[in-house]
Every structure is written in C-alpha cells, then in structure tokens.
C-alpha positions as CSV (number, residue, x, y, z in Angstrom):
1,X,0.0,0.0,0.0
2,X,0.7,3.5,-0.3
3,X,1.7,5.3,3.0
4,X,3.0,8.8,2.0
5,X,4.9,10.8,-0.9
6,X,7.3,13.5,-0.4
7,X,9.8,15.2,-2.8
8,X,13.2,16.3,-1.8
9,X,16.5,18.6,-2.7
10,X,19.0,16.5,-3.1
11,X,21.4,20.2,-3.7
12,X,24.5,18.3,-2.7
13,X,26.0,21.8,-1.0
14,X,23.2,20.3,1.8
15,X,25.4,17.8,2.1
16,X,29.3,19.0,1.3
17,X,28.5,22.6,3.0
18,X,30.9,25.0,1.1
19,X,31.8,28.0,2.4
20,X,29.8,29.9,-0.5
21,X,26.4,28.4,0.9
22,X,24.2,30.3,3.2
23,X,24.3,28.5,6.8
24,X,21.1,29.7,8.0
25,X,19.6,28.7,5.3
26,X,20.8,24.9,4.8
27,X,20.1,24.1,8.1
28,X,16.4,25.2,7.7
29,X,16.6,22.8,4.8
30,X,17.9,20.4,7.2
31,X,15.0,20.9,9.8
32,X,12.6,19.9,7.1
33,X,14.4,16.8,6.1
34,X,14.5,16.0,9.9
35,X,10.5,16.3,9.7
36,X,10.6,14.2,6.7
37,X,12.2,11.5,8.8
38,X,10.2,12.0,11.3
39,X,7.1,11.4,9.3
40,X,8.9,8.5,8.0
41,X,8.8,6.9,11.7
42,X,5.5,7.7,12.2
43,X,4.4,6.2,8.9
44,X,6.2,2.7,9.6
45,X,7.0,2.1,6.0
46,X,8.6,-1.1,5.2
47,X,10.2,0.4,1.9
48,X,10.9,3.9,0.4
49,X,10.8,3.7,-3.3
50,X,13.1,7.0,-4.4
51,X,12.6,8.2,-8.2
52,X,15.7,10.3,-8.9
53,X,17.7,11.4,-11.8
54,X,21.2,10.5,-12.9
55,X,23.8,12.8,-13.5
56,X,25.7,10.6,-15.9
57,X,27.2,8.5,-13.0
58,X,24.7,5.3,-13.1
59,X,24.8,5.3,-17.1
60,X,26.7,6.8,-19.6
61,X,26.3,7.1,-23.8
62,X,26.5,3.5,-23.8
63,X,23.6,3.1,-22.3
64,X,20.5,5.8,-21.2
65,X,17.7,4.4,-20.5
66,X,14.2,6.9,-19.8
67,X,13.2,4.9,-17.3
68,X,14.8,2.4,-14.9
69,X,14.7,0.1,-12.1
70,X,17.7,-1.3,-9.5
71,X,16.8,-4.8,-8.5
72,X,20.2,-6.1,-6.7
73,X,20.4,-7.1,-3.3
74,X,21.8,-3.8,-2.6
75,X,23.3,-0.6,-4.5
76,X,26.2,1.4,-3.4
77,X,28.0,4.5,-4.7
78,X,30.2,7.2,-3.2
79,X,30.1,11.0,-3.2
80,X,33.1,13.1,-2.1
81,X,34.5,11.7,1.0
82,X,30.4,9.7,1.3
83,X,31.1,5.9,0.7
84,X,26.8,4.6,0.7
85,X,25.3,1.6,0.6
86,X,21.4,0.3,1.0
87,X,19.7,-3.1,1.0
88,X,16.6,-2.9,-1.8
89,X,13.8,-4.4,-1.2
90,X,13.8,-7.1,-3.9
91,X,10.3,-8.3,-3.9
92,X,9.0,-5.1,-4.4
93,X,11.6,-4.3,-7.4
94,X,10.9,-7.1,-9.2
95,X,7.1,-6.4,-8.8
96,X,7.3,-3.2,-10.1
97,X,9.6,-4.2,-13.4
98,X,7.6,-7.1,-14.3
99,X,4.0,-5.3,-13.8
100,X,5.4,-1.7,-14.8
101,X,6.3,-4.1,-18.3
102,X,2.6,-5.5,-18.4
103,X,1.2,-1.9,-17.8
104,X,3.3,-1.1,-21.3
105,X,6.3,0.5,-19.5
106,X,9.5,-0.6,-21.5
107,X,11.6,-0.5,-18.2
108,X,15.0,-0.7,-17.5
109,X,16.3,-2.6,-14.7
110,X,20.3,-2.8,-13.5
111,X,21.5,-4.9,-10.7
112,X,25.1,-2.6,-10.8
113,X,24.6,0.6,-11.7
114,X,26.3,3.2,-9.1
115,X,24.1,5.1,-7.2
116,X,24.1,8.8,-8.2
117,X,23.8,11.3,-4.9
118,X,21.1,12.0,-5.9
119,X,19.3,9.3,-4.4
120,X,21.7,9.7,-1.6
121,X,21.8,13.1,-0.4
122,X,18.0,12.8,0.6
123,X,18.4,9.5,2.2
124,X,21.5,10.7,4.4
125,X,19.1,13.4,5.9
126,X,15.6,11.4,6.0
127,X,16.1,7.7,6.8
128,X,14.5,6.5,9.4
129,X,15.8,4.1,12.1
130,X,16.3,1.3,11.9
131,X,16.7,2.0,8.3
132,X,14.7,0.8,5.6
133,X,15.1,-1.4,2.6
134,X,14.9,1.2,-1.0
135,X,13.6,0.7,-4.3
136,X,16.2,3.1,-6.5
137,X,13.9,4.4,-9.8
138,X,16.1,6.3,-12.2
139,X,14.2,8.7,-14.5
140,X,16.3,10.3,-17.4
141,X,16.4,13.9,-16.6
142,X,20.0,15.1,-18.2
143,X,20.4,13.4,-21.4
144,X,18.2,14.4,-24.7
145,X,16.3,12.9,-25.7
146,X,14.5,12.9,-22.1
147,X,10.7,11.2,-21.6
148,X,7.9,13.6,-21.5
149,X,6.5,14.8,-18.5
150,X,3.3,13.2,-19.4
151,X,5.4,10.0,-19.6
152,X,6.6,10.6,-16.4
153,X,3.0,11.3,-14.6
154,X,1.7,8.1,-16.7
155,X,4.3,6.1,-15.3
156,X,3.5,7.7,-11.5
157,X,0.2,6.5,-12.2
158,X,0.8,2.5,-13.1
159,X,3.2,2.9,-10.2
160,X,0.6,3.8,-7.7
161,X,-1.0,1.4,-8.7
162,X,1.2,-1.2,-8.5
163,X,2.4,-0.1,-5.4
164,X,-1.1,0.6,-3.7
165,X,-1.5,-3.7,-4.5
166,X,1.1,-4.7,-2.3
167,X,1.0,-5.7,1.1
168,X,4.1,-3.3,1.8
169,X,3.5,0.1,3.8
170,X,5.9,2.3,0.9
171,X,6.9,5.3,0.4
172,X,7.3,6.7,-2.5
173,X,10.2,10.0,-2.6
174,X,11.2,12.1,-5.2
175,X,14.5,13.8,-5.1
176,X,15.4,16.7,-7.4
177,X,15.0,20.6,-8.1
178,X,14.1,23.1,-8.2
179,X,14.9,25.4,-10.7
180,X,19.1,25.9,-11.4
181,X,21.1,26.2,-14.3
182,X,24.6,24.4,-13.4
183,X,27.6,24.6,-15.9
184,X,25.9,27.6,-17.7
185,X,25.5,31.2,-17.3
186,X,22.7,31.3,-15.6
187,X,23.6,29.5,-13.1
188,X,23.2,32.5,-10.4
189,X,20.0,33.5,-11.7
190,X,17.8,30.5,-11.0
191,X,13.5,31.0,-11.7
192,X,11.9,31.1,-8.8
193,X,9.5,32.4,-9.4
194,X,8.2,29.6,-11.3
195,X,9.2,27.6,-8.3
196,X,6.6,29.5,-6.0
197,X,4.1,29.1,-8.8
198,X,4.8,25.8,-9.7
199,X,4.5,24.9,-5.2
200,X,1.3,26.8,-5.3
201,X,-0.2,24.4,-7.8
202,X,0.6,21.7,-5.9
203,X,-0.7,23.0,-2.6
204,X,-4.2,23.4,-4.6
205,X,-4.4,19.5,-5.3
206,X,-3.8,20.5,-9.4
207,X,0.0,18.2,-9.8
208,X,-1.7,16.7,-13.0
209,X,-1.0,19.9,-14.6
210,X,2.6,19.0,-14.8
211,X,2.2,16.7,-16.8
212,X,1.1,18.8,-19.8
213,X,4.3,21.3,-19.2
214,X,6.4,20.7,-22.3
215,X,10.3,19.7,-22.0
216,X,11.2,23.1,-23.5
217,X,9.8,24.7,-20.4
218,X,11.1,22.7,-18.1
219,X,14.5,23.0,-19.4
220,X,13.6,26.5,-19.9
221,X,12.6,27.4,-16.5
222,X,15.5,25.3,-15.1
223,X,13.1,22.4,-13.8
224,X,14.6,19.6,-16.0
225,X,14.7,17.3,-12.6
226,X,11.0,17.7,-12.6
227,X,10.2,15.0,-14.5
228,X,10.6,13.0,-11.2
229,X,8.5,15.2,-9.7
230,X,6.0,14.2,-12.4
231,X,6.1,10.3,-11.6
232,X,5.5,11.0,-7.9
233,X,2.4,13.8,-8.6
234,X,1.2,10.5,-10.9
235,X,0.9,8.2,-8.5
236,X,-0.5,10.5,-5.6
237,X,-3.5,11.8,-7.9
238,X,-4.7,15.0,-7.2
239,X,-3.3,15.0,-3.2
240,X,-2.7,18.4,-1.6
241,X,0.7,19.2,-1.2
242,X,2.1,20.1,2.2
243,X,5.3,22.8,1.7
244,X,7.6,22.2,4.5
245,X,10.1,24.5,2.8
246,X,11.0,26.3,0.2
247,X,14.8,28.1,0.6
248,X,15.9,29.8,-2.9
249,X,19.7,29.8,-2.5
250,X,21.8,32.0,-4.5
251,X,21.6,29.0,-7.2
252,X,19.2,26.8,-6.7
253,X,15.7,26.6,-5.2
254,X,15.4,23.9,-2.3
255,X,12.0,22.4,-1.8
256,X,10.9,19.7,0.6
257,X,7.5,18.9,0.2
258,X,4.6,16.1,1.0
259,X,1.6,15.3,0.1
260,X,-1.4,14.0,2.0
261,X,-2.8,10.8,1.3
C-alpha cells in the first residue's frame, strides 16, 4: 500500500556545506528533512521507493535508459569523501519491473549501476531508524532525448497502482530541483518564481497539470529534474501538497515537500 509521498532537494551543498552556501539557510533545509524523517517513523514504512535522476554517473552514452529500475540485493556509490550503501527491497523491485512491463512500461532494470547522490543526499538526511530497505527508480532527466512529463505522470500512475496492490507500507520520494542552471551562465539567476508558482499548484491538489508542461519549459525554466516530480504527482493523484520549505539559494531553489494521502 501507499503510505506517503514527499519530494526532496537532493542540492548536494546540503550535504558537502561549502563556504559559499548560506548557513542559516541549509540548516532550515535540514529541519525539514528532519520532519521528513520523522514522518517516516510515524508512517512505519517497510520500503521507500526514491525516483531520482542520474547525473551521468549510473549510465553513460553506452547506455541511457528513460526509465529504470535497481533490482540487486543492494546498490552502493560514493560521493566526495560519502562511501553509501542500501539493501533494496527485492520483492518489491521485481514487482514493479515485471508489472510496470505488463502496464506497457518498457523498463530498464540494473542490478550494478552506481548510485548517483542524488538518491543519496536525501536519504543521508531522512532515513529512518532502523533504516529501511529502497527501491532506487532512475528517470532520465539530463540526457536528450528525455521522456515527457506526461510519460513521467503516466508512469506515477501504473506505479501507484502497483504499489497501492502490495502488502508493503511504501513510500514513495522524489528527489530533485528546483529550478538551477549548473555549468551555464545562468547559473546564479535561478527562476523562482516559477518555483513558487509551480508549489502553489501543488498545494491546490492540481500536480496533473505538470504533466502537460512541455520539456522546452522545463528546461527553460530550469526544472529539468522535474520529470521526477511528475512520476511522484502521478501516483499521488490529485493529493494536496504540504510545503515544509522552500529556501531559494543564490543558485538553486530547495524544496521539501509532502503530500497528503
């Protein structure tokens, strides 16, 4: 069954803490992640399934798939001085790869594939204890051509559903955004704007209407790593979100957010 739904920055100055970041302000990102985990606890999930995005560390040109799924025993990567490693919860991968195929999902699946920090840097800050088994569900977000974010919200949907047949209490967790512009120009002059707008939408219940945002807009606006946003507003339907945060940093707009099922 389906127990809760958050999204989470996975900004990895969170994590690494550079002297260019604001303090103040990344430890109020902290506080929320500490009421993620807290919800976590109360929630007694026996799995959190985390959609994230790759930044070209769990496949390369040889290989990009739009959609994936890690079905090892467990995953591991590093990041900076970080060495990570997580059981998954293989009954529940393999249900979701075998059913996400039946539903018409051409999925992916990798039992090696490093584990970007992306999918860390929110689990460092929200895992409950003891800690829980993870279902690891990369999304393309980097690397054109990238699935819709209709594809994305369709895909939320057959996962909801898939995951609201199993006897599992599971989280789902979306990690990513908000808007930011690395390696360009922009890169000091995120949207947010858009952000706000974007977080109001969601507070009203109306997430579907991601999924008709084009790619150019989100790539636009700086929102690429919204299209896991858009598999998580799939499965919870038309859920009110709960903003625990929003902290726009001189680069990048930190969200933590869950919605109410």
């Amino acid at each position: 069954m389906l127990v809760g739904a958050f999204a989470c920055a996975h900004t990895p100055q969170l994590l690494a803490r550079p002297g260019t970041e604001d303090r103040d302000l990344v430890l109020r990102v902290h506080a929320a992640f500490a009421r993620v985990k807290r919800r976590l606890e109360a929630l007694r999930a026996d799995a959190i399934a985390i959609v994230a995005g790759d930044h070209v560390e769990a496949f390369f040109l040889d290989s990009v798939p739009a959609l994936a799924v890690y079905v090892g025993a467990e995953c591991a990567g590093t990041f900076g001085h970080y060495r990570y490693r997580f059981p998954i919860h293989e009954p529940l991968a393999r249900a979701i790869v075998e059913q996400g195929v039946e539903r018409g999902f051409d999925l992916c699946y990798t039992q090696s594939a490093p584990l970007d920090y992306a999918f860390y840097v929110p689990l460092h800050f929200t895992m409950p204890e003891p800690a829980l088994p993870i279902v690891p569900l990369h999304v393309n977000v980097y690397l054109p051509p990238q699935p819709t974010p209709r594809r994305c919200f369709e895909w939320g949907a057959a996962l909801g559903a898939i995951v609201r047949a199993r006897s599992e209490r599971v989280v789902l967790m979306c990690s990513g955004g908000m808007s930011h512009f690395p390696g360009t120009d922009r890169y000091a002059s995120p949207e947010f704007e858009y952000d706000r707008r974007l977080l109001d939408t969601l507070r009203e219940g109306r997430g579907r209407e991601l999924a008709a945002v084009t790619g150019e807009e989100l790539d636009k606006m700086g929102n690429i790593e919204l299209r896991t946003w858009a598999v998580v507003l799939g499965a919870v339907g038309d859920a009110k979100a709960d903003v625990y945060c929003y902290e726009p940093s001189w680069h990048h707009g930190n969200a933590v957010v869950e919605w109410a099922l």
